[in-house]
C-alpha positions, 0 to 999 in steps of 0.5 A: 464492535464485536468486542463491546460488552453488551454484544460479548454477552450475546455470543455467549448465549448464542453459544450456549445455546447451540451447545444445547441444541447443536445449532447449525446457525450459530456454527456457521456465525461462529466460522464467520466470526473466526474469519473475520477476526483473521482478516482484521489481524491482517489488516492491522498487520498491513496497516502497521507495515503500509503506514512506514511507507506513508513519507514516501508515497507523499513524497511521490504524490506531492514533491517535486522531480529531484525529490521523487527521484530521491524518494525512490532507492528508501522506499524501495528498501522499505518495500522490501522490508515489508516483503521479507518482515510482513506476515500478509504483505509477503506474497506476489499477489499483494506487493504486484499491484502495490507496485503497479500503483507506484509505477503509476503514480510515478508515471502520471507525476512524470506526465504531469510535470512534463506537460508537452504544451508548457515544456514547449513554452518554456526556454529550452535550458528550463526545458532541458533540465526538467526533461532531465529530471523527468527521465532521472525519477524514471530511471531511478525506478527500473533501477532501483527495481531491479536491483531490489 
């Protein structure tokens, strides 16, 4: 919206303005300005380097045990891509609660797959092997976590 015409024309006047009358408002607008411009930068750098790991996190949100257990080691690398190429997404306090919401994400898809009321329904082969898949997405993770 700062980039419209009509309001271009405005911040010119306001900086004429305040050039003439040392304006301590249109300063302080002018720092906010500055800032805000920064933080949209960023946010379109971390759009840009987020919306690559967009196919994972589907496949995490929507796809079966074997195929999150798959998921993970490419998503991990593209995660790491992000951290060593991204000018924003490159620091603890970003990618910290960026994988604290995976490792939910993946816990609560775990839960869900293995409702204990439907394991015990199901026939202990069935129950077997979904159990094992449940326990492969998990160690997947921690390994593919440490070794990333």
């Amino acid at each position: 919206q700062l980039n419209l015409p009509h309001i271009k024309r405005v911040i010119r006047v306001l900086e004429q303005a305040a050039n003439r009358h040392e304006s301590e408002a249109f300063h302080d607008f002018d720092a906010q300005l500055k800032e805000l411009s920064k933080l949209h930068i960023e946010a379109k750098d971390n759009v840009k380097f987020l919306s690559t790991l967009e196919r994972h996190f589907k496949s995490i949100s929507q796809g079966s045990l074997p195929e999150i257990a798959d998921t993970i080691p490419p998503m991990m690398g593209a995660i790491r891509m992000v951290w060593v190429i991204s000018r924003h997404y490159n620091t603890d306090e970003r990618m910290v609660p960026l994988m604290e919401r995976i490792a939910f994400e993946l816990a609560e898809r775990v839960a869900a797959e293995l409702d204990v009321k439907h394991v015990f329904r199901m026939e202990p082969h069935d129950a077997k092997k979904k159990i094992q898949s449940a326990l492969n997405v998990l160690e997947k993770w921690r390994e593919t976590y440490f070794k990333v």
